[in-house]
mmCIF entry with sequence, helices, sheets and N, C-alpha, C, O atoms, coordinates in Angstrom:
data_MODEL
# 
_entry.id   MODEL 
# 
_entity.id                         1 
_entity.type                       polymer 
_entity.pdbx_number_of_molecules   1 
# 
_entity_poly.entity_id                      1 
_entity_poly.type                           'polypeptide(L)' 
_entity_poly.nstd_linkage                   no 
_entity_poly.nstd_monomer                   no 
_entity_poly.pdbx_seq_one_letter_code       
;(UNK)(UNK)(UNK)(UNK)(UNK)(UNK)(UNK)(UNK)(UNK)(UNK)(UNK)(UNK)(UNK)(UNK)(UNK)(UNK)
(UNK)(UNK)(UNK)(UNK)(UNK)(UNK)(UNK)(UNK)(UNK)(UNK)(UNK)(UNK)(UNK)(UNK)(UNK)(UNK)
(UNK)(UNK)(UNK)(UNK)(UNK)(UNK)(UNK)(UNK)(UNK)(UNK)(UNK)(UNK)(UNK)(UNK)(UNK)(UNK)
(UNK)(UNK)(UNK)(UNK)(UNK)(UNK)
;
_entity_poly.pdbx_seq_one_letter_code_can   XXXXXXXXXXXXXXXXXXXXXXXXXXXXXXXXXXXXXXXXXXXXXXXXXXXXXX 
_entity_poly.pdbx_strand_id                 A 
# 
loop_
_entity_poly_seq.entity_id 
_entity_poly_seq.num 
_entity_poly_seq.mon_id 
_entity_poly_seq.hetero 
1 1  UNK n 
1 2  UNK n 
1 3  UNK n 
1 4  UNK n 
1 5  UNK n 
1 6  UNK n 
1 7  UNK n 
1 8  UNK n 
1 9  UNK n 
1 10 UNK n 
1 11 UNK n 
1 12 UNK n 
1 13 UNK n 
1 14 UNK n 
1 15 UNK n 
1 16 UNK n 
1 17 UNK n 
1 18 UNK n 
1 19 UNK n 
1 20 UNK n 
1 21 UNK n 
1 22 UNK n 
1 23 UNK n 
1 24 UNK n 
1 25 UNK n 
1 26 UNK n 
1 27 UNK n 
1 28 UNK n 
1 29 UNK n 
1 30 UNK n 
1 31 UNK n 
1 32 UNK n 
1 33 UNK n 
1 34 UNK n 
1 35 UNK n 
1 36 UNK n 
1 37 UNK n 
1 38 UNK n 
1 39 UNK n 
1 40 UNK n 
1 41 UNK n 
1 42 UNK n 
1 43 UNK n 
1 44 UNK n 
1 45 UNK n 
1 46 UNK n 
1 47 UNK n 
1 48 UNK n 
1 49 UNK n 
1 50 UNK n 
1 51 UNK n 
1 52 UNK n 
1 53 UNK n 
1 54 UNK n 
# 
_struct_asym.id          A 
_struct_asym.entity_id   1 
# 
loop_
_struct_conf.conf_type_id 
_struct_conf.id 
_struct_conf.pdbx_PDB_helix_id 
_struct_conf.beg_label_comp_id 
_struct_conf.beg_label_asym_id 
_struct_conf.beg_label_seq_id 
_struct_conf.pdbx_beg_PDB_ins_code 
_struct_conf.end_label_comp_id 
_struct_conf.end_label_asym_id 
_struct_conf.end_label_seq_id 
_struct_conf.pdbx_end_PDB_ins_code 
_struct_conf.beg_auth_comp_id 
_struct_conf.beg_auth_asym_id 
_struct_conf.beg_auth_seq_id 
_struct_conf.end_auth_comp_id 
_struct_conf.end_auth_asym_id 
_struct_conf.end_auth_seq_id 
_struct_conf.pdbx_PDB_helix_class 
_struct_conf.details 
_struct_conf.pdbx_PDB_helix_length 
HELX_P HELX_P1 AA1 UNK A 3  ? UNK A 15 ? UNK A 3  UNK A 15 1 ? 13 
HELX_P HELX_P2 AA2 UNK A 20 ? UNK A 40 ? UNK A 20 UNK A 40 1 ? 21 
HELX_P HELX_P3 AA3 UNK A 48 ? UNK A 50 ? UNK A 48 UNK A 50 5 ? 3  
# 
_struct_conf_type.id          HELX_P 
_struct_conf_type.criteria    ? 
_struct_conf_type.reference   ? 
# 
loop_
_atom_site.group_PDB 
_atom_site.id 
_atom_site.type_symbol 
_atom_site.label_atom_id 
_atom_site.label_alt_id 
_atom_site.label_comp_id 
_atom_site.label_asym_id 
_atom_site.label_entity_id 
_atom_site.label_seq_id 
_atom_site.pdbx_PDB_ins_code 
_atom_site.Cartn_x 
_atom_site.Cartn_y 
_atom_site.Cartn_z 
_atom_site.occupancy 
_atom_site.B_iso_or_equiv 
_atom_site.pdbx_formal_charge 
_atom_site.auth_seq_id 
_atom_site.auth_comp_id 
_atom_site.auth_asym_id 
_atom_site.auth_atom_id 
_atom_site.pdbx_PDB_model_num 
ATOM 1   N N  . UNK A 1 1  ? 7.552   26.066 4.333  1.00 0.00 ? 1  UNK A N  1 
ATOM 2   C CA . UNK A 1 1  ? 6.220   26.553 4.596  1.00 0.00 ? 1  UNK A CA 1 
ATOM 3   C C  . UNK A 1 1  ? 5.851   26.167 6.032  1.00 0.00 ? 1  UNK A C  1 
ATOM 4   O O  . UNK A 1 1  ? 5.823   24.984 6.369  1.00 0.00 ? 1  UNK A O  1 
ATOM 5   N N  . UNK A 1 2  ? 5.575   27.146 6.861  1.00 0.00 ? 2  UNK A N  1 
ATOM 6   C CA . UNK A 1 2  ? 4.783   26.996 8.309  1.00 0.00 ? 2  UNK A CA 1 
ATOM 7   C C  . UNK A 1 2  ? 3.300   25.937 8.434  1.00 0.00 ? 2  UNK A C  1 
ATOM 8   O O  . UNK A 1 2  ? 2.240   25.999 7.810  1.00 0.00 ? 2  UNK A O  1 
ATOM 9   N N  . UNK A 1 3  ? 3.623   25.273 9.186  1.00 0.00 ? 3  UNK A N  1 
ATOM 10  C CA . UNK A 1 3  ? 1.775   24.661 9.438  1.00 0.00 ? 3  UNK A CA 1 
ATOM 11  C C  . UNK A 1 3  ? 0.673   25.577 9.510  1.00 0.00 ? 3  UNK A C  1 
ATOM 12  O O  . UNK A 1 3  ? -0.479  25.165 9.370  1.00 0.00 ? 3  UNK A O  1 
ATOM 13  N N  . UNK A 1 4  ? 0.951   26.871 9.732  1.00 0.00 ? 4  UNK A N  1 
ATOM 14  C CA . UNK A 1 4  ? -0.504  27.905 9.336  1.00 0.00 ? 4  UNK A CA 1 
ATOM 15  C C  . UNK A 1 4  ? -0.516  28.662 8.078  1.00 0.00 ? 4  UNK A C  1 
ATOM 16  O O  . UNK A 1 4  ? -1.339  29.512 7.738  1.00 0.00 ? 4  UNK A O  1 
ATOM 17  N N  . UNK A 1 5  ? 0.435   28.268 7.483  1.00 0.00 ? 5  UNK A N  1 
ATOM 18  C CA . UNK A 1 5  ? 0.602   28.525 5.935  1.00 0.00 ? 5  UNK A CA 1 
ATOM 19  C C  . UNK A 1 5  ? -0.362  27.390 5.105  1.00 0.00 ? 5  UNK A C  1 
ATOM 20  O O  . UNK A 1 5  ? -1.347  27.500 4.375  1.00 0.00 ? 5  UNK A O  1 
ATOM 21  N N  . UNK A 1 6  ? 0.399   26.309 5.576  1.00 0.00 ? 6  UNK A N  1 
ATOM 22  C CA . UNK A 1 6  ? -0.333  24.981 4.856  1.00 0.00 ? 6  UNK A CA 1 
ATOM 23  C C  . UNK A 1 6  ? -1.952  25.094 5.483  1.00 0.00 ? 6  UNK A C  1 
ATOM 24  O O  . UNK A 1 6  ? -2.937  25.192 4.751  1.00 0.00 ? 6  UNK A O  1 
ATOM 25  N N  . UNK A 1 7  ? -1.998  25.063 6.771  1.00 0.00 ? 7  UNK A N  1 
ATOM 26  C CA . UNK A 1 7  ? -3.573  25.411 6.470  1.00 0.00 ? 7  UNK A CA 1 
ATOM 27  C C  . UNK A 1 7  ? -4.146  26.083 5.808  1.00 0.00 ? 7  UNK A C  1 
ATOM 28  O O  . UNK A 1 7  ? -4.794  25.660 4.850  1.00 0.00 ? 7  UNK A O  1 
ATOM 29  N N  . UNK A 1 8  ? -4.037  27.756 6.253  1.00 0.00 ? 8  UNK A N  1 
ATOM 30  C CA . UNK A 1 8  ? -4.399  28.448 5.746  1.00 0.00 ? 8  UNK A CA 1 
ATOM 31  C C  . UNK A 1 8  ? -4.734  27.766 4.228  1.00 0.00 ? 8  UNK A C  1 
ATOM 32  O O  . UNK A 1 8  ? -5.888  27.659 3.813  1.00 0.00 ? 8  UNK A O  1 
ATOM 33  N N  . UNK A 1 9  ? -3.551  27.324 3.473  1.00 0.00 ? 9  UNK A N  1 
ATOM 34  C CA . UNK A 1 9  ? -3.518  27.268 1.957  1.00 0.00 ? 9  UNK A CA 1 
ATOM 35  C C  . UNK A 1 9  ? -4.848  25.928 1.630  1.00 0.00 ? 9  UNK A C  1 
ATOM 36  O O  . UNK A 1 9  ? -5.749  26.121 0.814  1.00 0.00 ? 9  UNK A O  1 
ATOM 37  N N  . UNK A 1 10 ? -4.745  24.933 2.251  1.00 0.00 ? 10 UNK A N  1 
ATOM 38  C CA . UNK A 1 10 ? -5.688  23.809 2.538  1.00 0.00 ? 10 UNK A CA 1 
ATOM 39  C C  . UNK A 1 10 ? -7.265  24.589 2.790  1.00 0.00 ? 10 UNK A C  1 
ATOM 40  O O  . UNK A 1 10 ? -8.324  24.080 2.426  1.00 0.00 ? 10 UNK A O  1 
ATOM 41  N N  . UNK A 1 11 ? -7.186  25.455 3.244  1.00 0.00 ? 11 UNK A N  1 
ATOM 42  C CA . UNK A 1 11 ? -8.781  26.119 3.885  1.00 0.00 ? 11 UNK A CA 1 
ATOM 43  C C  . UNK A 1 11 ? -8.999  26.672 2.138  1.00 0.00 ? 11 UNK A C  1 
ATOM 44  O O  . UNK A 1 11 ? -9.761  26.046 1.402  1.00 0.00 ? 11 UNK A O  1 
ATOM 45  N N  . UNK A 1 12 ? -8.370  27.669 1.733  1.00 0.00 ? 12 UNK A N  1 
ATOM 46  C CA . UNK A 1 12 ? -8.387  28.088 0.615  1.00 0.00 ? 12 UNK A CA 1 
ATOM 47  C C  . UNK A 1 12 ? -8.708  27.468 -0.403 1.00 0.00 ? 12 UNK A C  1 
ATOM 48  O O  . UNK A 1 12 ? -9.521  28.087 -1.088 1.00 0.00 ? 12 UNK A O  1 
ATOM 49  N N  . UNK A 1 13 ? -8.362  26.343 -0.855 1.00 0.00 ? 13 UNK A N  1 
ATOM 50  C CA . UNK A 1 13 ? -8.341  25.119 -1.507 1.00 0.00 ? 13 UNK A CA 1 
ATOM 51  C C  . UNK A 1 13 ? -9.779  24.271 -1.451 1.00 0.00 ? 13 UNK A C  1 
ATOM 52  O O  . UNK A 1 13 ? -10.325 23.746 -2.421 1.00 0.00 ? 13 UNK A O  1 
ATOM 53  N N  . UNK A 1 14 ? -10.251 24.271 -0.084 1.00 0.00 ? 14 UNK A N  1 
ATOM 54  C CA . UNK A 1 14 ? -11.468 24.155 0.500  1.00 0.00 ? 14 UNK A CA 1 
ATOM 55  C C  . UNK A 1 14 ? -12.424 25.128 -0.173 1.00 0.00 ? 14 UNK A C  1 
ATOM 56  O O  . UNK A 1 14 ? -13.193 24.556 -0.945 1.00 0.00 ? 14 UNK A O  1 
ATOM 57  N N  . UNK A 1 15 ? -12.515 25.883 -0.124 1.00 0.00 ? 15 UNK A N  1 
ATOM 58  C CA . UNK A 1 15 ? -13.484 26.800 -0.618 1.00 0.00 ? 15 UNK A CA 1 
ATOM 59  C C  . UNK A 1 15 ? -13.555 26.699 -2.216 1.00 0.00 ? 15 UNK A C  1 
ATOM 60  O O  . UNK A 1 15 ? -14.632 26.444 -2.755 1.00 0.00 ? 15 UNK A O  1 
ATOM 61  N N  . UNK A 1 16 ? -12.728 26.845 -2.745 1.00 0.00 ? 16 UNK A N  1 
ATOM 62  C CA . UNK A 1 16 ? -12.463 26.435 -4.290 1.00 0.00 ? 16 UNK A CA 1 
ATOM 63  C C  . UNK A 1 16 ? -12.821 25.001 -4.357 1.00 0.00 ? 16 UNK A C  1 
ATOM 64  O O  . UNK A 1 16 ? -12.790 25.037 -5.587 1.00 0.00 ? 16 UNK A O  1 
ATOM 65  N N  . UNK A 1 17 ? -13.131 23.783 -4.116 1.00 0.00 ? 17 UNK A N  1 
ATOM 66  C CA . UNK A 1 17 ? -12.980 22.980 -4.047 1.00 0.00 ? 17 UNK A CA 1 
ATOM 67  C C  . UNK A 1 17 ? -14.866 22.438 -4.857 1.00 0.00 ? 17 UNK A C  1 
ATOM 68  O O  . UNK A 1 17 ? -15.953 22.682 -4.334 1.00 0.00 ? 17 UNK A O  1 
ATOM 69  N N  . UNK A 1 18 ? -14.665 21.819 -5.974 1.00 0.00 ? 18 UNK A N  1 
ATOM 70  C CA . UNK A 1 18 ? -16.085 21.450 -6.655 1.00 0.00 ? 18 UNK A CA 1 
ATOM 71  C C  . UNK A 1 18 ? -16.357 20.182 -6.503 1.00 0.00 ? 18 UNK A C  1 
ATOM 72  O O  . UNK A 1 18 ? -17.501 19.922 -6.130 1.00 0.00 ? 18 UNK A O  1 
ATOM 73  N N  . UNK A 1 19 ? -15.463 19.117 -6.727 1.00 0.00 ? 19 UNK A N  1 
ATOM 74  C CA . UNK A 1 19 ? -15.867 17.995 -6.431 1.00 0.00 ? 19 UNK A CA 1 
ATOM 75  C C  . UNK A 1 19 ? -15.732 17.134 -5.478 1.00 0.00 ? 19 UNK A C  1 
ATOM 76  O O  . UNK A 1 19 ? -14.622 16.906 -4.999 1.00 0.00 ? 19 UNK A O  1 
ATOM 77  N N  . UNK A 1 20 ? -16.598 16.654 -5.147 1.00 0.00 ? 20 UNK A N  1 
ATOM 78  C CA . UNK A 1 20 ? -16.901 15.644 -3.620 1.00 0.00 ? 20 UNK A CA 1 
ATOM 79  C C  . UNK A 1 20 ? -15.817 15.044 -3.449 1.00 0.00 ? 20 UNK A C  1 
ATOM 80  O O  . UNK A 1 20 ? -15.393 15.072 -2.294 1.00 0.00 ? 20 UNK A O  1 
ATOM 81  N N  . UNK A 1 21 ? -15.109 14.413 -4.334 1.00 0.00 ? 21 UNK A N  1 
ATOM 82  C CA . UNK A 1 21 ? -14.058 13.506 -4.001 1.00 0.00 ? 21 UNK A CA 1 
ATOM 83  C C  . UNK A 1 21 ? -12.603 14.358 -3.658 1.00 0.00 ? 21 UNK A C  1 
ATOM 84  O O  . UNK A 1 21 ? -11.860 13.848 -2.820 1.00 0.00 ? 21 UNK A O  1 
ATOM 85  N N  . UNK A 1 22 ? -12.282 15.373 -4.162 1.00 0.00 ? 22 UNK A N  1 
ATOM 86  C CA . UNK A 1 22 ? -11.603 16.741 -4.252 1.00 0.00 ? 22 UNK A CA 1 
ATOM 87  C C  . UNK A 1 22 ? -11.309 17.590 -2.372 1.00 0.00 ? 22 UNK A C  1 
ATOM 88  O O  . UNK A 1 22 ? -10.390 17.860 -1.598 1.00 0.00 ? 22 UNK A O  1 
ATOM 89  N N  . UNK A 1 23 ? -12.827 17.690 -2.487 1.00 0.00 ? 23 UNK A N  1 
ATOM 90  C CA . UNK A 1 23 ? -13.331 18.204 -0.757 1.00 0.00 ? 23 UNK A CA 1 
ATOM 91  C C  . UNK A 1 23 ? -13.137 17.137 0.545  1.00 0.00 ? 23 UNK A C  1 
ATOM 92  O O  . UNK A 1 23 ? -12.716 17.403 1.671  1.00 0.00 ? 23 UNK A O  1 
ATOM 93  N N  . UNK A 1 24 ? -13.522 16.032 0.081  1.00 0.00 ? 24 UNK A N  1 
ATOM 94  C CA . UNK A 1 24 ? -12.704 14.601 1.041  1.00 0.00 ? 24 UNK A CA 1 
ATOM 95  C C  . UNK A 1 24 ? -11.677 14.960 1.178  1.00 0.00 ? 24 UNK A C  1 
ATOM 96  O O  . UNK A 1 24 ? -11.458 15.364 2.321  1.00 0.00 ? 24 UNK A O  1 
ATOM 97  N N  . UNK A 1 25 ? -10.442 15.042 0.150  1.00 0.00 ? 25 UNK A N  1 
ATOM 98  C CA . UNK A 1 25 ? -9.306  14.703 0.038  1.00 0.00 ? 25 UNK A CA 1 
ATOM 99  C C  . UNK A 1 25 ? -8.735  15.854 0.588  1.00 0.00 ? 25 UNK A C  1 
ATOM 100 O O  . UNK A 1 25 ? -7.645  15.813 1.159  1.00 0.00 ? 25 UNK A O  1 
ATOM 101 N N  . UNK A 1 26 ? -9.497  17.043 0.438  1.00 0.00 ? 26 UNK A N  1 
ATOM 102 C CA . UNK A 1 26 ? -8.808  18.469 1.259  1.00 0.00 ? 26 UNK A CA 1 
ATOM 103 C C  . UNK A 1 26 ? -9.063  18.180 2.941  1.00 0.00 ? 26 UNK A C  1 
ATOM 104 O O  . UNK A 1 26 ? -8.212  18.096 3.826  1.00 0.00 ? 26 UNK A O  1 
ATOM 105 N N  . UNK A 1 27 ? -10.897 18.034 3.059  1.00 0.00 ? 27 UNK A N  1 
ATOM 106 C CA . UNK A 1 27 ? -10.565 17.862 4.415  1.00 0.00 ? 27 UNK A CA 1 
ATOM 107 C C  . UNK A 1 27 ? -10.232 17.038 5.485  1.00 0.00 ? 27 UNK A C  1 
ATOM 108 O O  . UNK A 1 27 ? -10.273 17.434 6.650  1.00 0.00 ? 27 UNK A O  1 
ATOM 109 N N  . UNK A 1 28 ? -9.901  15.901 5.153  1.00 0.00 ? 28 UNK A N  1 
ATOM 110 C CA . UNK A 1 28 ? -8.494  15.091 5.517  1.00 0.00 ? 28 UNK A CA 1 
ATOM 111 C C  . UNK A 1 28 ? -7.275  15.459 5.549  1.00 0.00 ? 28 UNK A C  1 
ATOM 112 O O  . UNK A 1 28 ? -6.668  14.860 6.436  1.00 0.00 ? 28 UNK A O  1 
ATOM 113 N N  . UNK A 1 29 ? -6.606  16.224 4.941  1.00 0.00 ? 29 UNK A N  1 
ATOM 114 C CA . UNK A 1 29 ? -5.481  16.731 4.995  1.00 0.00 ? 29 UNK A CA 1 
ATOM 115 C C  . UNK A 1 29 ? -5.570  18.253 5.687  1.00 0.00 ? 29 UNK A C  1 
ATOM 116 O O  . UNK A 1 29 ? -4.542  18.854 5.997  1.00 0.00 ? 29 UNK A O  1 
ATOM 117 N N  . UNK A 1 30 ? -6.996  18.852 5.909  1.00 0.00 ? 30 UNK A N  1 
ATOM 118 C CA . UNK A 1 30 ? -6.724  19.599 6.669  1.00 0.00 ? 30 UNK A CA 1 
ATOM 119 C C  . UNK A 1 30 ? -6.775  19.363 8.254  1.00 0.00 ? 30 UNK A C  1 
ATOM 120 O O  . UNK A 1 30 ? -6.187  20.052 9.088  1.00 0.00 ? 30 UNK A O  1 
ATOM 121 N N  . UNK A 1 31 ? -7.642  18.186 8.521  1.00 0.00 ? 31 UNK A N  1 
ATOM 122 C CA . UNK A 1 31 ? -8.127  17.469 9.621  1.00 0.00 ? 31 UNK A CA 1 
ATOM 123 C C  . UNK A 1 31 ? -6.751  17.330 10.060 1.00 0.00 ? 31 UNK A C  1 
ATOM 124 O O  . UNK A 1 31 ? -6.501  17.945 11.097 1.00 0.00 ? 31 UNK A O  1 
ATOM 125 N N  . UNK A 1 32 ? -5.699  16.615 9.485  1.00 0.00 ? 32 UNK A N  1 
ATOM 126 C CA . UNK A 1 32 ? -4.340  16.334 9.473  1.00 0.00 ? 32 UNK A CA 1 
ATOM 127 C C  . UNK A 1 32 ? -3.423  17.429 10.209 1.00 0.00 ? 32 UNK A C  1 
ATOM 128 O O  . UNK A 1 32 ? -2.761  17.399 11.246 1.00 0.00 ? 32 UNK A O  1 
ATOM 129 N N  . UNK A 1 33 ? -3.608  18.176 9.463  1.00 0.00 ? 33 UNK A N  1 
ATOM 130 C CA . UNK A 1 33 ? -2.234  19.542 9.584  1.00 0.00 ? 33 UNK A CA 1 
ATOM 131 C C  . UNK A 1 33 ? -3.272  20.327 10.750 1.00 0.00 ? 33 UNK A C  1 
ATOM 132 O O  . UNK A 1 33 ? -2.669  20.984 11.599 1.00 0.00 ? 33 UNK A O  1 
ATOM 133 N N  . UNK A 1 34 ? -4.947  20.297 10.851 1.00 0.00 ? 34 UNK A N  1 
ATOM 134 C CA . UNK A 1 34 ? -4.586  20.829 12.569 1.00 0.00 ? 34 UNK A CA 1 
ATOM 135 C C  . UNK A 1 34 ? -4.159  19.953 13.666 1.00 0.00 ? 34 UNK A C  1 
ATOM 136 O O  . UNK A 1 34 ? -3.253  20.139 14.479 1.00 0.00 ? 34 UNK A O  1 
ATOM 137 N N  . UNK A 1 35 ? -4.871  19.084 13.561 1.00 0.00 ? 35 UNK A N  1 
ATOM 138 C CA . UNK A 1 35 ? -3.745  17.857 14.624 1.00 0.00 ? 35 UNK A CA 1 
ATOM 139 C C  . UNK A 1 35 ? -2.423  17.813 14.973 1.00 0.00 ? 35 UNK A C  1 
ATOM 140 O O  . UNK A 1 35 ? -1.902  17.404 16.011 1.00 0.00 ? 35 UNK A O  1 
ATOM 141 N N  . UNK A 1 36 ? -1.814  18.408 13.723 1.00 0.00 ? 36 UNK A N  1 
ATOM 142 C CA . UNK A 1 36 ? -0.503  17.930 13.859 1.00 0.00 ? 36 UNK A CA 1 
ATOM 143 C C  . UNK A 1 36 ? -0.094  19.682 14.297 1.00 0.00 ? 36 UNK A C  1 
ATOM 144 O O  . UNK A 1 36 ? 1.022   19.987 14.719 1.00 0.00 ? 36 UNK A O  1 
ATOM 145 N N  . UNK A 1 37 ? -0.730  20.253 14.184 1.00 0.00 ? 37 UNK A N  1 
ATOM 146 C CA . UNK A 1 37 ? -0.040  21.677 14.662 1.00 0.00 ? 37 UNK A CA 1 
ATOM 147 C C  . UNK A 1 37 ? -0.395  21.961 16.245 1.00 0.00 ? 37 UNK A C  1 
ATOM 148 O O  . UNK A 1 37 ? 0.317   22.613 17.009 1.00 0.00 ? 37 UNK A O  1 
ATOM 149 N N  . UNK A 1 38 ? -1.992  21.158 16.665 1.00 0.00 ? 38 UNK A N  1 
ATOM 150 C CA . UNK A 1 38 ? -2.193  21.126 17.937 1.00 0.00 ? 38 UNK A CA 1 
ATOM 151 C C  . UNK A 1 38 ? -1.156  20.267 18.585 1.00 0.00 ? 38 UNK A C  1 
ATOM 152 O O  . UNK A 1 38 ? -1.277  20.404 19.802 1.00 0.00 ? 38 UNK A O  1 
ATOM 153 N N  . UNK A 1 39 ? -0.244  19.489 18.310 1.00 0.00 ? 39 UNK A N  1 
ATOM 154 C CA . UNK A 1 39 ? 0.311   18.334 18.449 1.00 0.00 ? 39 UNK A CA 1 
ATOM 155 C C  . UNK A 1 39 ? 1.804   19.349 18.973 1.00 0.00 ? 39 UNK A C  1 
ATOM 156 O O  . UNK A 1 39 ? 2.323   19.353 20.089 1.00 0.00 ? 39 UNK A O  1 
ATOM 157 N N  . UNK A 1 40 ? 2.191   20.092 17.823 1.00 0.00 ? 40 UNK A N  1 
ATOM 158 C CA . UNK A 1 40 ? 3.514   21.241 18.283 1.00 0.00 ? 40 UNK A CA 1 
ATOM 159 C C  . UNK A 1 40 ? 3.283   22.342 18.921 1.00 0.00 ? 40 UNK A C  1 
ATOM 160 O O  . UNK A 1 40 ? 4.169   23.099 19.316 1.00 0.00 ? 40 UNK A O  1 
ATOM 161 N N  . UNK A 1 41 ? 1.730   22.561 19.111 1.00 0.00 ? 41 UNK A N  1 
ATOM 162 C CA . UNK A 1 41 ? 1.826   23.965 20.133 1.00 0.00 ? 41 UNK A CA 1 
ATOM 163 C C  . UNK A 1 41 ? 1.395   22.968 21.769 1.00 0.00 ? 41 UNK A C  1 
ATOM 164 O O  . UNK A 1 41 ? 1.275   23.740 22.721 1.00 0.00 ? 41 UNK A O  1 
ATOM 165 N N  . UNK A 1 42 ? 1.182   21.534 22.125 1.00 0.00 ? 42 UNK A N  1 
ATOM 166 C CA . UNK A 1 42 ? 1.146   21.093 23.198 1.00 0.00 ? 42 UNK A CA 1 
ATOM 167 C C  . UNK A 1 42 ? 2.570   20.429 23.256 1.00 0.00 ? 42 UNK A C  1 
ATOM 168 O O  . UNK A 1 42 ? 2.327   19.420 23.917 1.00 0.00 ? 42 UNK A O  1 
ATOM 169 N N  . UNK A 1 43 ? 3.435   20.406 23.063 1.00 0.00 ? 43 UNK A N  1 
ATOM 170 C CA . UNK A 1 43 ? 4.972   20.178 22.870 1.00 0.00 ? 43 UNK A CA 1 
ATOM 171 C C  . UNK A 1 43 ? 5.537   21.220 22.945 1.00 0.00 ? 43 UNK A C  1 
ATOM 172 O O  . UNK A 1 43 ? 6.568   21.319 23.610 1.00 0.00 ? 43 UNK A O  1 
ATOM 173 N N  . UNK A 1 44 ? 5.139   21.990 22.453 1.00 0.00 ? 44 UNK A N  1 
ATOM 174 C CA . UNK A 1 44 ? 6.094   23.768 23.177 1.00 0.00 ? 44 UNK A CA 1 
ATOM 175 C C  . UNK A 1 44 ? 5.422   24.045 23.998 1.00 0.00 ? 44 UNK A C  1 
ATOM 176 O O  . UNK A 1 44 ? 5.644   25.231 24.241 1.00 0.00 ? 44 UNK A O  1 
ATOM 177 N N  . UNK A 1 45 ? 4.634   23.649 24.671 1.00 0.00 ? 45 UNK A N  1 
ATOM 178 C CA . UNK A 1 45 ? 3.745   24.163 25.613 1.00 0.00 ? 45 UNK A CA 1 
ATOM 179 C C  . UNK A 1 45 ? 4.414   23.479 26.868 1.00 0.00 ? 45 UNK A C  1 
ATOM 180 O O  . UNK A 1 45 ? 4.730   24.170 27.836 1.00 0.00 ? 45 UNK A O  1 
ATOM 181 N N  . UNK A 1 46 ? 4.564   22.520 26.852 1.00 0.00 ? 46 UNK A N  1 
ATOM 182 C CA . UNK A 1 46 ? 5.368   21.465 28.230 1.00 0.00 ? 46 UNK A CA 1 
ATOM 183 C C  . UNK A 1 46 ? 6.666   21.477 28.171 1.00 0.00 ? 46 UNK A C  1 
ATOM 184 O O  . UNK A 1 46 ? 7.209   21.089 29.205 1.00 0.00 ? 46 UNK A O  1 
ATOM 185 N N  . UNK A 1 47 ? 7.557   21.881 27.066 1.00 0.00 ? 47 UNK A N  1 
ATOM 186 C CA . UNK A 1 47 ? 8.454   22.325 27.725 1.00 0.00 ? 47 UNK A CA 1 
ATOM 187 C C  . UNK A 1 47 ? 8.490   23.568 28.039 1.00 0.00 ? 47 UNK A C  1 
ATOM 188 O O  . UNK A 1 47 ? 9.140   23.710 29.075 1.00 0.00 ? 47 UNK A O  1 
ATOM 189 N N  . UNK A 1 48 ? 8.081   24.571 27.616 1.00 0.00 ? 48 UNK A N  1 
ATOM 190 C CA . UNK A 1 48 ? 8.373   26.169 28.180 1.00 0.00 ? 48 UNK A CA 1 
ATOM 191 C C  . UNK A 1 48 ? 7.624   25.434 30.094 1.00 0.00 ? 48 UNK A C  1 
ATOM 192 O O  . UNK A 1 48 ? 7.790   26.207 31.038 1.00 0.00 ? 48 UNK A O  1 
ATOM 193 N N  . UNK A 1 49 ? 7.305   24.816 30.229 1.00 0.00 ? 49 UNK A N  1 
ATOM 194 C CA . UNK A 1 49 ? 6.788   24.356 31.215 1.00 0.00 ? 49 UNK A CA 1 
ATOM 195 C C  . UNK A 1 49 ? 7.385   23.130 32.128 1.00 0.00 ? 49 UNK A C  1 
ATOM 196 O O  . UNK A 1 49 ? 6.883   22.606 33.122 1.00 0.00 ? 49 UNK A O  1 
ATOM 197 N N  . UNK A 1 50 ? 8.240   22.934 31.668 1.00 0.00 ? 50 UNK A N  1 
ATOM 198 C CA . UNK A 1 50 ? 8.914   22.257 32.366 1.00 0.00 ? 50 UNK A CA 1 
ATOM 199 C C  . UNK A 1 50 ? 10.940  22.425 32.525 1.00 0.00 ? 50 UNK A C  1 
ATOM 200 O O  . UNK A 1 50 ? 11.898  21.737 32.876 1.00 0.00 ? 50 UNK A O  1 
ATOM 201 N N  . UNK A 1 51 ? 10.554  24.245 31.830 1.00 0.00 ? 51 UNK A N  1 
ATOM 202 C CA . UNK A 1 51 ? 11.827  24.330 31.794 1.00 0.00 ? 51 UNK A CA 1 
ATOM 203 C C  . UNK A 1 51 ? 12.257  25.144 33.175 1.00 0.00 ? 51 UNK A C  1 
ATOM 204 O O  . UNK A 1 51 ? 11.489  25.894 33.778 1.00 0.00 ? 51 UNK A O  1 
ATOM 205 N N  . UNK A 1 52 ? 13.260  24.935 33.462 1.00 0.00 ? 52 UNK A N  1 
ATOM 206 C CA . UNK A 1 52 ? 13.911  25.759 35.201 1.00 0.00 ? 52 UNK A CA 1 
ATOM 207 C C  . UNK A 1 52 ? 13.559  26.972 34.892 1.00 0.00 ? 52 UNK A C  1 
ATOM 208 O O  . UNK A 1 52 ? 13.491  27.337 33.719 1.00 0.00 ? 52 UNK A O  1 
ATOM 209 N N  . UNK A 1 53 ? 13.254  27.862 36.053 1.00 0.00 ? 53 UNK A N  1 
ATOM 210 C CA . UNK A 1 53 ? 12.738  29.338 36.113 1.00 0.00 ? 53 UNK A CA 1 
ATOM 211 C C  . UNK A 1 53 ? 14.122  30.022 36.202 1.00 0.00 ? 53 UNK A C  1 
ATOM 212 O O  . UNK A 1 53 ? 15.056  29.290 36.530 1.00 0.00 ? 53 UNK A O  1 
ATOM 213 N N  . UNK A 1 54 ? 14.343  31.129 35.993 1.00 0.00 ? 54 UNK A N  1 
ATOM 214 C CA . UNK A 1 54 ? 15.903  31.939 36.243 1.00 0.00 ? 54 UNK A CA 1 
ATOM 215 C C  . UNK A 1 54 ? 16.337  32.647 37.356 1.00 0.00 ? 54 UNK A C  1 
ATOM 216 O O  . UNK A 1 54 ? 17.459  33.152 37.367 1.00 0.00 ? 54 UNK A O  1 
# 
């Protein structure tokens, strides 16, 4: 599964989501998986950027 899968699926989950303790626990883990996807698009970002031109 892609990190905009798992969000996506986490956002979804979010909306369905009834109890307080339930909705914590989603948006922490969604808080999570965008971090961590901002985390791989600034890591492909410096190297396509630091790679030799042709």
């Amino acid at each position: 599964m892609s990190i905009d899968q798992h969000i996506e699926e986490l956002r979804a989950e979010l909306r369905n989501a009834v109890y307080r303790d339930e909705r914590r626990w989603i948006e922490d883990a969604l808080t999570t998986a965008l971090a961590e996807r901002e985390a791989i698009w600034t890591e492909l970002e410096s190297a396509v950027d630091s790679a030799p031109p042709f």
